[in-house]
N, C-alpha and C positions, 0 to 999 in steps of 0.2 A: 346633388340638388340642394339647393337652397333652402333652410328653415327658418321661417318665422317663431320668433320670441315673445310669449305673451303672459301677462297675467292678468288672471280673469277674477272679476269679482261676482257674487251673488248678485243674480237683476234686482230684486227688494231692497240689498243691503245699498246698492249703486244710487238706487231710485231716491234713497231716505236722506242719503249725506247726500245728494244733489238739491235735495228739498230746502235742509240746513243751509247748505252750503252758499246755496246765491242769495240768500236771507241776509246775508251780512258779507259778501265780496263783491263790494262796491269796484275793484279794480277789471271787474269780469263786464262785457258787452251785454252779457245776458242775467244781469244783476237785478234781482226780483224781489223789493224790499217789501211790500206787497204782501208778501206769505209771511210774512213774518206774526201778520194778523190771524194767519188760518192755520187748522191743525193739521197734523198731516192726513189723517182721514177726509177731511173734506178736498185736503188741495188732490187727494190721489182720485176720489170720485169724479171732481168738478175741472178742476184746473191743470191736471196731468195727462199731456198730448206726446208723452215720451212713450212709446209702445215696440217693443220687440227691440230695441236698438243696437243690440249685438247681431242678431241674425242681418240685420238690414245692412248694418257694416261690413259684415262678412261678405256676404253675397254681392255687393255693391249699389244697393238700392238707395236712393232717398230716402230720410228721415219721414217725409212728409205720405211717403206710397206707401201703400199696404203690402203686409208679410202673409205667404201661406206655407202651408206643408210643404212644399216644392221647395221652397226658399228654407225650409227650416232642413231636408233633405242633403241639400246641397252645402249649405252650411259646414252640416256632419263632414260631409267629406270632405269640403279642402279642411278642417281642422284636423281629421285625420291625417291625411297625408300631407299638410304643409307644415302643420305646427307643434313648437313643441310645450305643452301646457304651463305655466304656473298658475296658482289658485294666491290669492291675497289674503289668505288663512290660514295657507303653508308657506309663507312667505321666504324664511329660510330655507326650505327645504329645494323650493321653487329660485333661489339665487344659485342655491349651491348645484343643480343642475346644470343653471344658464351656463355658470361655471364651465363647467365640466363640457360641455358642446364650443364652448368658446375657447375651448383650451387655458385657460385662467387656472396659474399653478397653486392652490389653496394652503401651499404649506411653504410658500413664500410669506416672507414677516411681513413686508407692507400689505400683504393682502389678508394673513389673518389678523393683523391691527384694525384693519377694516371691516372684516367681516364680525368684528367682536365690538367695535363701538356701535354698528346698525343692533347687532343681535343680541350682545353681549349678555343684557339684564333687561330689556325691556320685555314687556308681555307681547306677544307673537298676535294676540287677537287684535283685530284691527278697529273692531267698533268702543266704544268704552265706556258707555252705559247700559243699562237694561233697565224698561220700562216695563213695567208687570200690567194688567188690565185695571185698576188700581190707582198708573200713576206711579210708582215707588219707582223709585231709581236709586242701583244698586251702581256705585262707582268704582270702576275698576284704573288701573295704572295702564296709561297709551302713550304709544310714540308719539313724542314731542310734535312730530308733522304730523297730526291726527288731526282732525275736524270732528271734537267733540260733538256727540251731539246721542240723543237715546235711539235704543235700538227697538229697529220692531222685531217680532220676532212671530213665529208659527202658529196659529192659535190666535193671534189679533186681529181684529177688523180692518186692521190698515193692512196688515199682510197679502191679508185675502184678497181685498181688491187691488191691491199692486200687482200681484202674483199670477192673477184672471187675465189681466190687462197685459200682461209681458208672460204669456202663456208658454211661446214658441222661444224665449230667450229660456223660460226655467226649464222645460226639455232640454235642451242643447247646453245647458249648463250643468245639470243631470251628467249627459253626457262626456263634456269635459271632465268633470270629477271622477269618471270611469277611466277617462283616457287616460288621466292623470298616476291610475294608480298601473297603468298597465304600461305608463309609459319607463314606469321605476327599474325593472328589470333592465330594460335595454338601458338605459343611461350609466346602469350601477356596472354592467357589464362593457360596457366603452368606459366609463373612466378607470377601472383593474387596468385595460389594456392599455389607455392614455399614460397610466401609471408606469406601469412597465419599460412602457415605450423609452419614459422619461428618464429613470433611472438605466436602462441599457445606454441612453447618449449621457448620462452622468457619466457615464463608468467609463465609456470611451475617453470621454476628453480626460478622467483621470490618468490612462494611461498613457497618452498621448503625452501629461506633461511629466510624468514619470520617464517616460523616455526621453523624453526633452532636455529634463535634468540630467540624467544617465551620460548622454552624450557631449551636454555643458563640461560635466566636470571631468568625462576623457578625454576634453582638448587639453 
């Protein structure tokens, strides 16, 4: 059966770099320069019509229809049984999986050259400020493809009503981060075996050409 590959991000953390985000991507259809005047507290009370958006994609709903427990129900399961999680927090952790399902041999050199310039030294946190109650902003090092911008976080007034608002995304997101950790076993356990697999067809073709040789040079 077929799996889906996903990485999922926090609905608050989603919600905030969308806010930034169209504030200054002029190249986007849906480029909202607009907000740029308002804080993100007011635009999450006033001007924020994005509500559950994972669930509604999931399920297959319209943006525009409303989500309930049914739909958030349902959700659960096809992520259960179709998907297999990454989180955009574990971002390496969550490649080196995909990896591993994809069959992608990580101890080939073109591929850990690659896996060491995305991961190599960069900070693995995705967002790269923090914005205290206060205002302060504590600036941390982000990948180059980040969309700076401050983080809300737990405990803020902006959280909470983001949070209210995309109630049935932050359950099911809960969720995924369970699935996530439950999906480690089984993954860790097919690549041993992907492993193995690998190195027994190593070993054939070495002897294959040791024979090969063998016979070359008793003509």
């Amino acid at each position: 059966k077929g799996r889906v590959l996903v990485i999922f991000r926090h609905p608050v953390d989603r919600l905030t770099s969308k806010f930034y985000y169209l504030q200054t991507a002029t190249w986007e259809r849906t480029y909202r320069p607009e907000w740029a005047n308002m804080s993100v507290l007011e635009w999450a009370e006033k001007h924020n019509h994005d509500e559950n958006f994972l669930v509604k994609k999931i399920v297959g709903k319209k943006l525009t229809e409303k989500a309930g427990m049914a739909d958030l129900i349902i959700a659960k399961e096809i992520v259960r049984r179709r998907f297999i999680v990454g989180l955009l927090d574990e971002m390496e952790e969550s490649v080196h999986r995909f990896n591993v399902m994809l069959g992608v041999n990580e101890y080939d050199e073109k591929t850990k050259e690659c896996m060491s310039e995305v991961f190599g030294t960069s900070d693995k946190s995705d967002e790269v400020d923090s914005v205290g109650s206060q205002g302060d902003e504590n600036t941390v090092e982000i990948n180059t493809n980040s969309n700076k911008h401050p983080k809300i976080v737990e405990g803020m007034p902006e959280y909470k009503v983001l949070a209210e608002s995309n109630s049935l995304d932050m359950i099911l997101y809960e969720y995924i981060r369970l699935l996530f950790e439950e999906q480690k076993s089984v993954i860790n356990l097919y690549a041993r075996e992907t492993q193995v697999e690998r190195l027994r067809k190593s070993g054939a073709r070495a002897l294959r050409k040791n024979a090969q040789r063998k016979r070359q040079r008793s003509i």
